[in-house]
C-alpha positions in Angstrom: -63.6 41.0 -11.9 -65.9 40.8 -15.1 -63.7 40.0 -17.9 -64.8 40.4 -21.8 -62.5 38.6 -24.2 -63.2 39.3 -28.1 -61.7 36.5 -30.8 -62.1 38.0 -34.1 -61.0 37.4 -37.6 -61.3 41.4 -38.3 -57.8 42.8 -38.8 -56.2 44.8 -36.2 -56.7 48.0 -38.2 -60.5 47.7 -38.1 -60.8 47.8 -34.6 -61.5 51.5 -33.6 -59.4 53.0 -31.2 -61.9 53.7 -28.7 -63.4 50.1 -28.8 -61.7 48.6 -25.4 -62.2 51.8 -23.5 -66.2 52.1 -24.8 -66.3 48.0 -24.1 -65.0 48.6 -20.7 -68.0 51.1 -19.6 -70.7 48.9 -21.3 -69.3 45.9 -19.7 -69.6 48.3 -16.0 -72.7 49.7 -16.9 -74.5 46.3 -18.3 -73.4 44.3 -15.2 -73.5 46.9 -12.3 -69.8 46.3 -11.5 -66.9 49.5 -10.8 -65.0 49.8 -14.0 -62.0 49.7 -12.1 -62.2 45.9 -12.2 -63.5 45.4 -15.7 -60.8 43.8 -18.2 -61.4 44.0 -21.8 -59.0 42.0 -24.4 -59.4 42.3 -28.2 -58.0 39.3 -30.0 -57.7 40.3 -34.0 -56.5 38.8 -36.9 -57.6 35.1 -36.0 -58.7 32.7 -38.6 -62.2 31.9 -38.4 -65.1 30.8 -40.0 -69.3 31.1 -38.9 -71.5 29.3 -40.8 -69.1 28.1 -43.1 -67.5 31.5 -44.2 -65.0 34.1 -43.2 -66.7 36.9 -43.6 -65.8 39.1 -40.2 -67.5 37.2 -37.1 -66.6 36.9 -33.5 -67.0 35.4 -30.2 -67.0 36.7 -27.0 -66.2 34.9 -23.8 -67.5 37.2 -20.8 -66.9 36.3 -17.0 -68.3 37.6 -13.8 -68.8 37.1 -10.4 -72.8 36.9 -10.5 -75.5 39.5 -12.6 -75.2 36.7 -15.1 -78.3 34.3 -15.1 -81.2 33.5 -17.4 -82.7 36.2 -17.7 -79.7 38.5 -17.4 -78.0 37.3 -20.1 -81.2 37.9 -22.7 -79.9 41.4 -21.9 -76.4 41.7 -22.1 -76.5 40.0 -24.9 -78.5 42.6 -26.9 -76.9 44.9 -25.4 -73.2 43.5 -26.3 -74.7 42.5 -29.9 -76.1 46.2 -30.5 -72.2 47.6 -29.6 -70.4 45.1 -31.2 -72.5 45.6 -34.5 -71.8 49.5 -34.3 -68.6 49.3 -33.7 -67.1 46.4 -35.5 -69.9 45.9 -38.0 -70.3 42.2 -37.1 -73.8 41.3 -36.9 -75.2 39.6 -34.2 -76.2 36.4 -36.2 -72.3 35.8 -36.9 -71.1 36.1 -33.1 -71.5 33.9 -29.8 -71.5 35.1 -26.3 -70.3 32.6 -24.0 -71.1 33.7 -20.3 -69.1 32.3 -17.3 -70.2 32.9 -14.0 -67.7 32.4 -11.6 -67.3 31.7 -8.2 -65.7 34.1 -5.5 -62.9 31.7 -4.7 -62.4 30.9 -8.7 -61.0 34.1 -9.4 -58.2 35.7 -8.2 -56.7 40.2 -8.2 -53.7 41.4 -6.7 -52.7 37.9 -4.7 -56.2 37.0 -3.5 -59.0 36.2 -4.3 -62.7 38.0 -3.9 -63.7 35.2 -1.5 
């Protein structure tokens, strides 16, 4: 159910290979959900600006079903922050993490939902 969407303006090529498959065990790890629900999608090649340049920059739209809250989030977004600079080389003061948490009977798998 948690879902991590990255919109970037880094070309396709800069993304390494093993970026969705390392995203998808953070994403697990940082919200205490099964990997065998996590979706990761990498959206490259966008044009964007931050701060009035585009020099590479992201955001990051990241929904689950609860572990997202005040307190929570201060976390995961180090966390994400940390692996998105190591990774992509986009600092965390050119990136946004928007956090959705959704309800049980907002989200819908294989023709049901998790309510």
């Amino acid at each position: 159910m948690p879902s991590f969407v990255l919109k970037t303006n880094l070309a396709r090529s800069a993304i390494p290979k093993d970026f969705l498959t390392e995203t998808s065990q953070l994403i697990s790890k940082i919200l205490g959900k099964p990997e065998t629900y996590v979706c990761v999608c990498v959206e490259p090649d966008l044009l964007m600006t931050y701060s009035g340049t585009d020099e590479p920059c992201c955001i990051i739209d990241l929904m689950s079903i609860g572990k997202l809250g005040l307190e929570e989030n201060k976390s995961h977004t180090a966390a994400i922050c940390e692996h998105v600079k190591k990774h992509l080389g986009i600092p965390g003061d050119r990136l946004y993490v928007d956090f959705h948490d959704a309800a049980r009977q907002d989200v819908g798998r294989d023709g049901n939902t998790f309510a």
